[in-house]
NUTOR-142822 format. One record per residue: residue in three letters; x, y, z of N, C-alpha, C in turn. Coordinates in pm, whole numbers, plus 50000, padded with zeros to 5 digits. Layout:
residues N
ALAXYZXYZXYZ/...
end
This chain:
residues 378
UNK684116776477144684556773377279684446758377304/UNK683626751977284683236737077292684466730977218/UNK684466733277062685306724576994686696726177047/UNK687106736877063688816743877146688416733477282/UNK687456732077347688186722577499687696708677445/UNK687076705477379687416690677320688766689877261/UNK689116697377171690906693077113691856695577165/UNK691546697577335692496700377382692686684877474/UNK691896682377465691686664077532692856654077448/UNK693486648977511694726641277405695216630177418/UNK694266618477504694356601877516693516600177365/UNK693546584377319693216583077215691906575777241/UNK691066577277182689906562077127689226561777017/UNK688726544077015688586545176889686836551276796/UNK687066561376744686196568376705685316558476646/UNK685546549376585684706540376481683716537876535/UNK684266533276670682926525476768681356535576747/UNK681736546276723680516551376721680206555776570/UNK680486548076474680006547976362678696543776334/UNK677606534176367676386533176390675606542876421/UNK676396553976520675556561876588675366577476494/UNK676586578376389676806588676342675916586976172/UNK675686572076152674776571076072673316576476076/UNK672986572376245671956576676227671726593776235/UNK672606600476307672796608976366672436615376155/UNK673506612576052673196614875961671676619475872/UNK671056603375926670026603075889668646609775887/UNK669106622176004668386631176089668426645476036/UNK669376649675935669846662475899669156662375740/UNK668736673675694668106675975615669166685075498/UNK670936688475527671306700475465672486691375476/UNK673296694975315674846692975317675756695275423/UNK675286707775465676356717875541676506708175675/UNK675166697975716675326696075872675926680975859/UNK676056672275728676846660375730678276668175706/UNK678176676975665680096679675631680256679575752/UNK679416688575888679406690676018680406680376065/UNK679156669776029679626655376100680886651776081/UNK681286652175985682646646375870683716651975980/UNK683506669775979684646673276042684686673376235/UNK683636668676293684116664776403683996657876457/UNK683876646076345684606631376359686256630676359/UNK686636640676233688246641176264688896647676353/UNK687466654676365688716666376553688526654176683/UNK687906651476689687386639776813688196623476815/UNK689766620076685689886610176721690326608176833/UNK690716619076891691426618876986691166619677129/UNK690746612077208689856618277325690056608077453/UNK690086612977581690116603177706689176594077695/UNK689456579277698688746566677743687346570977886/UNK687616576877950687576581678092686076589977998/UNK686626598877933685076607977875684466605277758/UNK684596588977729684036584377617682316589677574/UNK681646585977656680756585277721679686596777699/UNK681026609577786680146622977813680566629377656/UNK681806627277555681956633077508680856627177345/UNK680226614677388679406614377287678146621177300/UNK677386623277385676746629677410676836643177377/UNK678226647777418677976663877365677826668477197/UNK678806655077169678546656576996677456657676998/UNK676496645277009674726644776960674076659377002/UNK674816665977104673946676977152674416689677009/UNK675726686076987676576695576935675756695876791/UNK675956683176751675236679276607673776685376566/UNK673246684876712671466686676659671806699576684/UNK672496709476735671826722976775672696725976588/UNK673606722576577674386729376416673276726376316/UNK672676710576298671676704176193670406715776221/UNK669686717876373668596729976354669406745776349/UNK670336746376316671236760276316670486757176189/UNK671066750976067671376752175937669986754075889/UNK669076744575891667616746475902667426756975883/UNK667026761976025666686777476053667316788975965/UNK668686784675939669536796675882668536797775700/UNK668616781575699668156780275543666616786375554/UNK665486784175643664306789975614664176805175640/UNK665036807775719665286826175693665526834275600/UNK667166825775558667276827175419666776833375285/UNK665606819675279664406816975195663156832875187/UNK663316827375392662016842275347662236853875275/UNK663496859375335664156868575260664336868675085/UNK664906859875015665386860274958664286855674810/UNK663556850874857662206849674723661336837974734/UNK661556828674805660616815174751659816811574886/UNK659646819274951658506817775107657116824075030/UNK656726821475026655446827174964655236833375067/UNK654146839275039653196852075062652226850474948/UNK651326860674958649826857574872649876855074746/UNK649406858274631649476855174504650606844374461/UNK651566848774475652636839374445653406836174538/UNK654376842574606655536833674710656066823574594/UNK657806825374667658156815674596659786813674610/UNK659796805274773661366807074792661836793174715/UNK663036791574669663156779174584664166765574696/UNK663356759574671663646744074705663076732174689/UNK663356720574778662256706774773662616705974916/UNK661616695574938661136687375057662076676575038/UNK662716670275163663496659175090663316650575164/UNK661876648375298661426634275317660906626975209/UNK660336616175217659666612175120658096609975216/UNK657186613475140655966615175237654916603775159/UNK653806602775308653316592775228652276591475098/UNK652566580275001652166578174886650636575574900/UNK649716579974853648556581474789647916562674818/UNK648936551374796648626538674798648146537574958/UNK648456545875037648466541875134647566549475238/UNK646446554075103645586563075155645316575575250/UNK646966581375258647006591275328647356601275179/UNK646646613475183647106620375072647476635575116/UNK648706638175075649576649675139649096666475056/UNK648856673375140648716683975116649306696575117/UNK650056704475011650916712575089650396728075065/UNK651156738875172650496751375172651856762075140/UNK651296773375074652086784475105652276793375208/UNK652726804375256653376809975408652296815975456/UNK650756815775392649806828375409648756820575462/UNK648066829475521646676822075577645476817475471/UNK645476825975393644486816275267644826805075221/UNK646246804175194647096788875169646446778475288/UNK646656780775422646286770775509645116768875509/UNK644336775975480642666779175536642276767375375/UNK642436773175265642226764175132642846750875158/UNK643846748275184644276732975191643766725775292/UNK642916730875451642226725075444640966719975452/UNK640406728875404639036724475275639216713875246/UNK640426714775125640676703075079640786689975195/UNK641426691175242641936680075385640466675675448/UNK639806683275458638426682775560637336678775465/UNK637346681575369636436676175251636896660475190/UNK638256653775136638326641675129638266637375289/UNK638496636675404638486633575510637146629275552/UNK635956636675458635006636775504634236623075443/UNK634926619875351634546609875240635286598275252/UNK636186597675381636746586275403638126581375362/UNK639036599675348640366596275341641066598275450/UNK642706595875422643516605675521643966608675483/UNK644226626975528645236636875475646106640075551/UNK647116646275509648036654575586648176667275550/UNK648036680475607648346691275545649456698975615/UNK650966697275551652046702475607651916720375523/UNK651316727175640651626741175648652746745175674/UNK652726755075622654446762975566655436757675476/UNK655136752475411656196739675330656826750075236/UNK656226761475186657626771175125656446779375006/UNK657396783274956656636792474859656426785474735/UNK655926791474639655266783374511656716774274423/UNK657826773674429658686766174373658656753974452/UNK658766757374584658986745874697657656731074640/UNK656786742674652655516731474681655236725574534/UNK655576734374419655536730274266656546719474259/UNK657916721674304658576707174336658586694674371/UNK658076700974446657486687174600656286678674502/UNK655636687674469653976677474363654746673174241/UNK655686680974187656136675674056656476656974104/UNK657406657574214657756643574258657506637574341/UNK656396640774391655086629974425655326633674582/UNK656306643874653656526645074802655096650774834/UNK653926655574755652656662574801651796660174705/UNK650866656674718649946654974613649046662874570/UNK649056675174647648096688174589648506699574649/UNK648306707774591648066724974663647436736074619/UNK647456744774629646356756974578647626766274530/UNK647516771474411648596777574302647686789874267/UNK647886802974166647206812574123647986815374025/UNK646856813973936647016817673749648496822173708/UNK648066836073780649186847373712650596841373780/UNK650926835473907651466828773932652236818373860/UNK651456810473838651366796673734652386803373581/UNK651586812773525651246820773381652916826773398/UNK653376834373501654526841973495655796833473545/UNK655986827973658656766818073772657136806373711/UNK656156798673676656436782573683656356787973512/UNK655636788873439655586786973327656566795573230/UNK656906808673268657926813073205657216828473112/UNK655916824973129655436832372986655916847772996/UNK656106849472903656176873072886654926874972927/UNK655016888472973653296894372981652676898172902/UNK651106895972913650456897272804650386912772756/UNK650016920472634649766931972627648896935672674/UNK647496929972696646536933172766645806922572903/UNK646206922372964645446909673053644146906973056/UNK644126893073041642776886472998642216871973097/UNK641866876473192642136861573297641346847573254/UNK641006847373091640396833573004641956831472968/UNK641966841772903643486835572817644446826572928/UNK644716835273032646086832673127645716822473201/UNK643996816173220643846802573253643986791173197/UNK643636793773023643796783172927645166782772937/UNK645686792972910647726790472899648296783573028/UNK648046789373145648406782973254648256766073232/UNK646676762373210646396749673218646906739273124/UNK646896744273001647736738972899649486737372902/UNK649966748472979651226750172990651486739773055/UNK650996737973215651436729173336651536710673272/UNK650016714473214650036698573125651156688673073/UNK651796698972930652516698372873654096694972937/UNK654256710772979655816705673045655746692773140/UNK654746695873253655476688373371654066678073361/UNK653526672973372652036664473381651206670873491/UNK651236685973518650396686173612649066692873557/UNK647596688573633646756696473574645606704973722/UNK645086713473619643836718273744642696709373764/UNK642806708373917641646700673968640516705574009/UNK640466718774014639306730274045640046740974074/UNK639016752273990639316763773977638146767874166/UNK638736774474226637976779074328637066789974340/UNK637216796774237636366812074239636586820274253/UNK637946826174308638056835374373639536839574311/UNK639476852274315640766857874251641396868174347/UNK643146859074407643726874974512644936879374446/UNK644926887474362645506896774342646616903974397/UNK647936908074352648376914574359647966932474338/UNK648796943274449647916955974449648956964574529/UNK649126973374516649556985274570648786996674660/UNK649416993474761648356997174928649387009774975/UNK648707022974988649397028875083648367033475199/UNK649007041975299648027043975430646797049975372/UNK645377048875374644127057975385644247073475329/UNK644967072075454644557089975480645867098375437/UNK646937093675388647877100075259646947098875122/UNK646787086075128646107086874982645097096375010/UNK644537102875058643237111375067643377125375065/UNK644877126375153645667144875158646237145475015/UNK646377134774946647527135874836646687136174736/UNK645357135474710644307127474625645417117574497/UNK645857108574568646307098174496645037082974535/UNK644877080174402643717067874393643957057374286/UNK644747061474204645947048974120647117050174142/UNK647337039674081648987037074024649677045174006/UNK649057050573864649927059373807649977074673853/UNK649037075873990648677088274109650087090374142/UNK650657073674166652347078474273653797084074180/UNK653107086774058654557088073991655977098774048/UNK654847106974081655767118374140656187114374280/UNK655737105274360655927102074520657217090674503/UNK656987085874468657177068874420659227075674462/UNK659887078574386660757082374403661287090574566/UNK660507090074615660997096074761659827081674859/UNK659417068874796658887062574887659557046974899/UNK659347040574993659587026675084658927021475036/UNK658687006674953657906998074978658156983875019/UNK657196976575051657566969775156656626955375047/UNK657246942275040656776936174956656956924875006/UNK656446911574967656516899875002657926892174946/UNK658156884274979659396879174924659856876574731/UNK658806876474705658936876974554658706889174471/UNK657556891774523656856906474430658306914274384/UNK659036918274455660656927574432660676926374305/UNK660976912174294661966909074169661536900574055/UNK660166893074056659676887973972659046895373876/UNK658656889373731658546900073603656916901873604/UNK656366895673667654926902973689654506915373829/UNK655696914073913655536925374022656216938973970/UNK657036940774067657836955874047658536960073889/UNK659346948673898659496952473733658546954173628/UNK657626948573633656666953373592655746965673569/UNK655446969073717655056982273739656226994073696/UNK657556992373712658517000573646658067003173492/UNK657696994973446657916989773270656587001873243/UNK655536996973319654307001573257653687012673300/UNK654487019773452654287029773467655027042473479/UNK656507032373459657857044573412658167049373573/UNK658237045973688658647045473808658997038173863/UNK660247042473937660897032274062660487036574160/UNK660257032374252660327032874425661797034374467/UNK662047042074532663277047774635664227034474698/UNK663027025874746663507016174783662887002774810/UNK662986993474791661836980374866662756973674977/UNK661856966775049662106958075180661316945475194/UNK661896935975116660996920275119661396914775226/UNK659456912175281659436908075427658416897775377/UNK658156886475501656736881075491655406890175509/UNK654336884175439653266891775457652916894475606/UNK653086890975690652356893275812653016906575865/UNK654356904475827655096915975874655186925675785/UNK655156921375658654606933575542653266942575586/UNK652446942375646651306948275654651526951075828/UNK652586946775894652646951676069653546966375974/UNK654406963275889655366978475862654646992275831/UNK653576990075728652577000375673651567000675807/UNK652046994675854651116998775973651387005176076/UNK652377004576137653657013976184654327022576135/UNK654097025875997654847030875953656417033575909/UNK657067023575899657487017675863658377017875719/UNK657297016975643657537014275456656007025675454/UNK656377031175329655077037175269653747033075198/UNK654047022375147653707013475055653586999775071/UNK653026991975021653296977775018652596969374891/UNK652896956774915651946953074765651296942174810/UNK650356944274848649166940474938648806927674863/UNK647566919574918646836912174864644826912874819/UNK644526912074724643036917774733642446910174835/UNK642426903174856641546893574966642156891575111/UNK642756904175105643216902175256642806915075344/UNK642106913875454641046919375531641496926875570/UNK643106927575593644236943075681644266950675612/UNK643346947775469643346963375362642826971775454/UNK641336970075483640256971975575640776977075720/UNK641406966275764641676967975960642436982475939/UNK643526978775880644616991175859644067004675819/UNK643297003475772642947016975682643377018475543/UNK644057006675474644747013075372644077013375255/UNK644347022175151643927022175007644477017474912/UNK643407005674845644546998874747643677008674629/UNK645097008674564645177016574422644567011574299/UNK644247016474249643567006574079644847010574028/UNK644786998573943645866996073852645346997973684/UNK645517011773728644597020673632645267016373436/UNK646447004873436647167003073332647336988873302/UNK646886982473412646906964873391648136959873366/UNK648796962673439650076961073491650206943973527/UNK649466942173646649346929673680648016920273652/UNK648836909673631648066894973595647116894273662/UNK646036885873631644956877673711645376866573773/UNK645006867673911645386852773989644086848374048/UNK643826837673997642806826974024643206821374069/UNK642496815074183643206805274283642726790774185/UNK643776777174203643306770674121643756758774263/UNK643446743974233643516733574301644686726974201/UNK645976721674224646696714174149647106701574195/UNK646676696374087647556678474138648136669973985/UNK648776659674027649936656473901648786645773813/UNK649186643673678648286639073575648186626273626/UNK649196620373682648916605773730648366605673829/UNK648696616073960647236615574042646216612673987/UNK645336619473855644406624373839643906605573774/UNK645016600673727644706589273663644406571373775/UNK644866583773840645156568173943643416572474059/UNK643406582874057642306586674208640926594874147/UNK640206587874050639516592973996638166599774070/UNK637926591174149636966593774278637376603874357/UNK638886605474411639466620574479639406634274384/UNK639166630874254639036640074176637576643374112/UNK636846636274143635456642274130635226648974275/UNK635776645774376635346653974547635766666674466/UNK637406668274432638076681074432637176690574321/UNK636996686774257635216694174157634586697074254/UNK634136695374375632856699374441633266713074483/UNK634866715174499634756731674526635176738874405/UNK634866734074294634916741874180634126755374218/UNK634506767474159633276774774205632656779674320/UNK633386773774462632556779674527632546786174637/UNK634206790674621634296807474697634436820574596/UNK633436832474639634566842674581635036850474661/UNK635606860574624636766869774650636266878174839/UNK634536879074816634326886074926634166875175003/UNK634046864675014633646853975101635176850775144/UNK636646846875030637776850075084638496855375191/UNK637666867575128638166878975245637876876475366/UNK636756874275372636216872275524636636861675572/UNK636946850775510637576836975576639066845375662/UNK639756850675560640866854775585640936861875708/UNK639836872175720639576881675848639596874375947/UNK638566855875920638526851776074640046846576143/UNK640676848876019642126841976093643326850376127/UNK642686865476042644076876476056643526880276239/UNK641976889376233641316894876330640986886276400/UNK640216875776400639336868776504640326858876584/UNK641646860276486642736844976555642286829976571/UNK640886829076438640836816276473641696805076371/UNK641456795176388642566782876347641806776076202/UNK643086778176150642586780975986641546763675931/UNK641846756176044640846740576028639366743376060/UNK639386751276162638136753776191637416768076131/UNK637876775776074637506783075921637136776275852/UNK637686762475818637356758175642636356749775684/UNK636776740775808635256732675890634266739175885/UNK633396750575910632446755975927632326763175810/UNK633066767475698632626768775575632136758175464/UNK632706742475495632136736475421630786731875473/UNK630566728775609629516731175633628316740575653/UNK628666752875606627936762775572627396756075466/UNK628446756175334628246752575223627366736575160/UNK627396727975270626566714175257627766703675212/UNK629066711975193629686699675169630196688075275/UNK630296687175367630556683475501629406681775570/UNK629386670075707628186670575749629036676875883/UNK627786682075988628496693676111629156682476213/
end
């Protein structure tokens, strides 16, 4: 409707004049789609009353920014859907960051997170722990799923984030699965792998391992006496599951579990985690593929299954930053050692609880855990 009563306007002026303005206007859009934007209604607009010079630039700029956050939005929806938004263990919608953020010289050091609350709550630890020692950080939460943020550090747009093994071991690195899972092996390979290809290495292993898992309601699993995996073979075919944006289709999730336990599910529905665990909770999906360290196992009622066949990888949460970080900030890398070690899985959990249940703010979680811990003063 807008563009139809602009081309219907038919005195002339000269469009150029606002070439300065469409540079910057450029300079503001983050997606192909919203400079082609520009391109094409610059050519519908040569044409326009002297009289509405004025009002009709304005509506562009209005026109421009609502299409540039259209495309945005369209693209991070997209994403969630489609695989590279993380969610727990892995996430992993695919892209880059395409500010350029600030460089390490300039003593601000960038931190990035995956879509989940342990992602925010761990990064910043990190953030609140060099901060504490006299840096500055930034920690841009939500920045995408494990390709996004593996991107972004590969080329210096972030200088750290929190990654997991099996993650690392299957995703970024490529590897087949092991015949038997061994979470020494899949750390040495991970760490050696990242090295090699790209220069990145581990800066601390954190302690704590969240897992991928297969959750259905409590109290089915209890009428059904189903208590593994391989419990749902016969269900599995008449059930919903409901998965994070990757688990579907990556070769350590579902295909996986197909391979090793000779069942499909009826159907899946990749959602984000938050809304992955509102569906099994409503009922919704039957199923889901939960996270071990996440506390709505508990709130919900649900039963996660043993993976009575070792189906899935070990995910260790690890700290990553690039080899030349490590060469250039030797002092930021003895801090990032101090949390070697020193969450595990039940202490996780409970961080996680204060932010699923209690609603508190994932800075002031990691604030009062490092000062639990002595690393931080209160």
């Amino acid at each position: 409707m807008f563009v139809r009563s602009l081309i219907s306007i038919s005195s002339e002026v000269d469009f150029n004049r606002y070439g300065g303005l469409i540079s910057i206007l450029r300079d503001r859009f983050y997606s192909v789609k919203s400079l082609i934007l520009i391109i094409l209604y610059g050519g519908i607009f040569i044409k326009i009353r002297m009289k509405l010079n004025i009002l009709v630039v304005f509506m562009l700029i209005a026109s421009l920014l609502a299409s540039g956050c259209a495309d945005n939005s369209a693209d991070e929806q997209e994403g969630e859907i489609e695989g590279e938004v993380e969610a727990g263990p892995g996430d992993g919608v695919e892209g880059e960051t395409d500010d350029e953020l600030a460089p390490v010289t300039s003593e601000t050091i960038v931190i990035g997170t995956k879509l989940f609350q342990e992602s925010y709550i761990t990064a910043h630890m990190i953030s609140l722990l060099l901060e504490d020692r006299g840096y500055n950080t930034d920690v841009k939460e939500n920045l995408g799923g494990t390709l996004v943020n593996y991107e972004a550090l590969k080329k210096g747009d972030i200088h750290s984030y929190v990654d997991y093994t099996g993650t690392i071991y299957s995703q970024i690195l490529k590897k087949p699965p092991l015949e038997k899972w061994d979470p020494e092996v899949v750390y040495e390979e991970s760490e050696q792998g990242l090295l090699e290809m790209d220069g990145i290495v581990i800066a601390a292993s954190l302690g704590f391992e969240n897992a991928y898992a297969i959750a259905v309601d409590g109290g089915w699993a209890e009428s059904n006496e189903v208590s593994t995996i391989s419990d749902l073979a016969s269900y599995a075919p008449d059930m919903e599951i409901g998965t994070d944006p990757e688990f579907a289709t990556r070769e350590d999730g579902l295909p996986q579990i197909d391979r090793i336990y000779g069942f499909t599910f009826k159907k899946y529905n990749p959602m984000v985690p938050g809304i992955m665990y509102e569906a099994i909770k409503n009922e919704e999906v039957d199923a889901i593929s939960a996270y071990t360290t996440d506390t709505r196992n508990d709130l919900y009622e649900l039963k996660v299954l043993e993976d009575d066949k070792n189906a899935l990888p070990p995910y260790d949460a690890v700290v990553l930053v690039s080899a030349e970080f490590e060469g250039e900030n030797p002092e930021v890398m003895a801090i990032l050692a101090e949390l070697d070690g020193r969450i595990d899985s039940d202490t996780m959990r409970q961080l996680n609880g204060e932010y699923d249940i209690e609603k508190r703010e994932a800075r002031d979680i990691a604030r009062d855990f490092l000062v639990e811990e002595g690393l931080i003063s209160g």
